[in-house]
Structures are given as structure tokens and as C-alpha cells.
C-alpha positions in Angstrom: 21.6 6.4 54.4 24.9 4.9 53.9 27.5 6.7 51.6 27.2 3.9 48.9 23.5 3.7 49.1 24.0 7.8 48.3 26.2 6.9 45.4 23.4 4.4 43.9 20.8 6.8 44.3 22.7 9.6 42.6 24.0 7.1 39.8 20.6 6.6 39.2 19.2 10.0 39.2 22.4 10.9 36.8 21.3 7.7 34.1 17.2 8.9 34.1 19.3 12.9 34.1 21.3 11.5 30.6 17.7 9.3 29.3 16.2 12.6 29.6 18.8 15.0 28.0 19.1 12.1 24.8 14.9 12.5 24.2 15.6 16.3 24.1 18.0 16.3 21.9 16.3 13.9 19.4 13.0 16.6 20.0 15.4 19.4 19.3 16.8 17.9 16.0 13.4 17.2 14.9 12.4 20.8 15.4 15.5 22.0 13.7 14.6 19.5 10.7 11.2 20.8 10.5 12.2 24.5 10.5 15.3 24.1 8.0 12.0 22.4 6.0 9.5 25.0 7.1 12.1 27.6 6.0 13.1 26.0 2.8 9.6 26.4 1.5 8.8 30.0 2.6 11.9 31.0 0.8 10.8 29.1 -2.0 7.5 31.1 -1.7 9.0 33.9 -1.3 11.4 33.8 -4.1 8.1 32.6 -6.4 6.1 35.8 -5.2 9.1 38.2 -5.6 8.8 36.6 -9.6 5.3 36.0 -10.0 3.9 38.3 -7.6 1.9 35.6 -6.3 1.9 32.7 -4.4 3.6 29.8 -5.7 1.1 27.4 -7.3 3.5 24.8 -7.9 6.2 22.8 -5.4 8.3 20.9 -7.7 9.9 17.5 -6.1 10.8 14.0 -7.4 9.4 12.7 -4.0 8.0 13.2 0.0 8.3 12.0 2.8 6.4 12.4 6.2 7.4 11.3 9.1 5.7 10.7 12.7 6.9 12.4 15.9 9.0 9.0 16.7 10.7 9.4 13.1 8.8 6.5 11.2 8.0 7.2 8.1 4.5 7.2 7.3 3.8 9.0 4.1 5.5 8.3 0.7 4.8 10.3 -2.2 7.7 9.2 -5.0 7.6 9.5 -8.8 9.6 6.5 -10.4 10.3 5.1 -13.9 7.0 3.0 -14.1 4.8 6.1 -12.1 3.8 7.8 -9.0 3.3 5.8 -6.6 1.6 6.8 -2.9 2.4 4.4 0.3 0.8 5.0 3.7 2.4 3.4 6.7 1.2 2.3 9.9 3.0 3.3 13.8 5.5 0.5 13.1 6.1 1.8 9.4 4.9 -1.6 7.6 2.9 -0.3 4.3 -1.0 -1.0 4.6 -2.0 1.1 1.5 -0.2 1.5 -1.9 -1.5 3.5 -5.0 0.1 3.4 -7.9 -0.1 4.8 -11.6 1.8 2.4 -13.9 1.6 2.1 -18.2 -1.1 -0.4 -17.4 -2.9 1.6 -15.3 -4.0 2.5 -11.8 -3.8 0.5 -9.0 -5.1 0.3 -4.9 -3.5 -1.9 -2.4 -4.8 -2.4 1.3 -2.1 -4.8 3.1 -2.6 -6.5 6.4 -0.2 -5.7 9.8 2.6 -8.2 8.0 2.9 -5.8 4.7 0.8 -8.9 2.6 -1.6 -7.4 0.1 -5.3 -8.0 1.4 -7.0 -6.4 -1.5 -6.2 -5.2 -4.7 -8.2 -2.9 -7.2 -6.5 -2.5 -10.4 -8.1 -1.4 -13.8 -5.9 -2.3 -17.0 -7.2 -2.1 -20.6 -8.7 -5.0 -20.1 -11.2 -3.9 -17.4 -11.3 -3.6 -13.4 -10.3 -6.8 -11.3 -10.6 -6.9 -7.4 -8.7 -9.4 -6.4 -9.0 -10.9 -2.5 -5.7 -13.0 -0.7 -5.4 -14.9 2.3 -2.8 -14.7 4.8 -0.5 -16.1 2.9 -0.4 -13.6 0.1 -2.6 -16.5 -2.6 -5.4 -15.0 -4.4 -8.9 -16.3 -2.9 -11.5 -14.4 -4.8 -11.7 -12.3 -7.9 -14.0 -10.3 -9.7 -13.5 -8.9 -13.1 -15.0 -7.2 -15.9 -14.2 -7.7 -19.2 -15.6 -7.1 -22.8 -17.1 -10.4 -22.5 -18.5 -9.8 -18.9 -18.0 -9.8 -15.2 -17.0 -12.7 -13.8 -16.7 -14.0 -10.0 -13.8 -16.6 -9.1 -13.3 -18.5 -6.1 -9.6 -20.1 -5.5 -8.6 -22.6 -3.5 -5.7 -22.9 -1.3 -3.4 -24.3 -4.0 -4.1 -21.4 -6.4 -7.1 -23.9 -8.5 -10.4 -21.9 -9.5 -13.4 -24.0 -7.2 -16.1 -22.1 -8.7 -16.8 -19.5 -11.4 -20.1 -16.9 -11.7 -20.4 -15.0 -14.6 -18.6 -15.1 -18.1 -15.7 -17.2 -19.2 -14.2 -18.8 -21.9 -13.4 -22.2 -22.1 -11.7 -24.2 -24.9 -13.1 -28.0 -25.0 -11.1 -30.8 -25.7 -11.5 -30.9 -29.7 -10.6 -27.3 -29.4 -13.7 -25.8 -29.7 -14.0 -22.6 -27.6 -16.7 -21.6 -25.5 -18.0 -18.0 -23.7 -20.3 -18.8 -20.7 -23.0 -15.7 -20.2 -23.8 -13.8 -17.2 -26.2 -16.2 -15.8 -23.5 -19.3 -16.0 -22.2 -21.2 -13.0 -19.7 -23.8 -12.9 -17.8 -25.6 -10.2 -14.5 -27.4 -10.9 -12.9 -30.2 -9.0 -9.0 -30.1 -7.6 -7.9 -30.9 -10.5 -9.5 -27.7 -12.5 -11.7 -30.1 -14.6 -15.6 -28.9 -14.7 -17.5 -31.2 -12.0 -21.2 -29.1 -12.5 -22.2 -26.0 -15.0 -25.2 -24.4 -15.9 -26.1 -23.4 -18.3 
């Protein structure tokens, strides 16, 4: 083996030597991060028992967050001016699941791999509502309950209701208003004009 083949291979050996030493340092920090944390609460703890004589019951924050063993965060548990709101992240730290508690009232979203809402579950004063979206982020389907009813949607592309199942109200041309029941279908055309009903 020639001298600068010698070089090459110890040049190498000295950049996987310095790869190595970075990981452990990054593995080290986390561990200090997670002890200074780990201690943090058992002082906490302690400090509550040495008061109360007890465990604490209580672990007073404004927000959380947990991270993976890469450092993504993954978990987020924040309180902000319109509620607490939960977000779970997947390995690459897009949000797939939001929960939320707003003035309206709660909410669940499920999100595909892009962060796009999927589904949505909210319940306001007016009733629950599950709303469906396509890939790009248009609602596709909906079904609600109100006082009137529940009520299935079906949207088309350019945001137009196709079809409706269930109660609705409709005001007529002479301005008459009318609340389908239950048992009511109707289909609309493109331009959101009725094409069919029954009854």
C-alpha cells in the first residue's frame, strides 16, 4: 500500500471517526435535555410534597412539546387565545391530527401526508357536521345535523352541491321558503339549480 493510498484510507477513517463523534454529541445533548426536564419536574414534585405532603396533582404549563429521538416534534399540547388546541405529527413532523376547543366548540381534524385536512368533525351550537375534502383541500361530502334535521351533501369539484339527502331549506323564486323532510332527495345541476327532488 502506497503512502498516499495510506493517507486516503486514514482520511477516511478520520471523516466516519468525526460522523460518529457529531451523532454522539447530538445523543448526549438530548439526554442532558431530558434530564434538565426529568429533573425539573421531580423538583417540582418534590417541592409540591415538601408543601402538600403529597404528590403534586397538578403540572401547571401554558404548553408541551414532545419530541422524537431525531428531534421532530411530534406532540403539541398549547393553550392559546381562542383554546387548547392538541396537534399530533407524523416522522417528518407534518400535522395529521388537530383537536381543538374554540368559543364555537370542539373540533377533530385528520390531515393527509401534505398537512391538507381529510376530515373534519366539528359540533357548534348549531349541531355536528362531518365534513369530507379531496386532495385539494375542497369539501366533497357533508353530513350535518341540525334542529331541522340531518342532512347528506355531495360537492362537486367547483365547490356546487350535486345532490342533497335529508332536510334543507330552500327559498323559491317568489320568495317562499321551503324545509325538505328526512325522506327528501334532490339533485342539482352545475349550475346549483334543482334538476330532480322528491318529495
Amino acid at each position: 500500500m502506497t503512502t498516499e493510498e495510506r493517507l486516503e484510507t486514514l482520511e477516511k477513517e478520520l471523516a466516519r471517526a468525526k460522523r460518529r463523534n457529531r451523532r454522539l454529541l447530538a445523543v448526549a445533548g438530548l439526554v442532558v435535555g431530558a434530564l434538565a426536564l426529568v429533573w425539573i419536574v421531580v423538583a417540582a414534585a418534590n417541592r409540591a410534597q415538601a408543601q402538600g405532603g403529597g404528590v403534586p396533582t397538578v403540572i401547571r404549563a401554558r404548553s408541551f412539546a414532545l419530541v422524537d429521538e431525531n428531534g421532530k416534534t411530534r406532540v403539541e399540547l398549547d393553550v392559546t387565545k381562542d383554546g387548547p388546541v392538541l396537534v399530533l405529527a407524523d416522522e417528518n413532523g407534518t400535522p395529521r391530527v388537530g383537536l381543538v376547543v374554540t368559543k364555537d366548540g370542539p373540533g377533530l381534524g385528520l390531515y393527509d401526508e401534505n398537512g391538507k385536512s381529510g376530515a373534519t368533525l366539528d359540533v357548534t351550537k348549531d349541531g355536528p357536521a362531518l365534513r369530507l375534502r379531496d386532495k385539494n383541500d375542497k369539501v366533497r361530502a357533508a353530513l350535518v345535523v341540525t334542529k331541522d334535521g340531518p342532512a347528506l351533501g355531495l360537492i362537486d369539484e367547483n365547490e356546487k352541491g350535486r345532490a342533497m339527502l335529508g332536510t334543507g331549506r330552500t327559498v323559491l323564486p317568489d320568495g317562499r321558503e321551503i324545509t325538505y323532510p328526512e325522506s327528501s332527495l334532490r339533485l342539482f345541476g352545475p349550475d346549483g339549480k334543482t334538476i330532480w327532488h322528491a318529495p
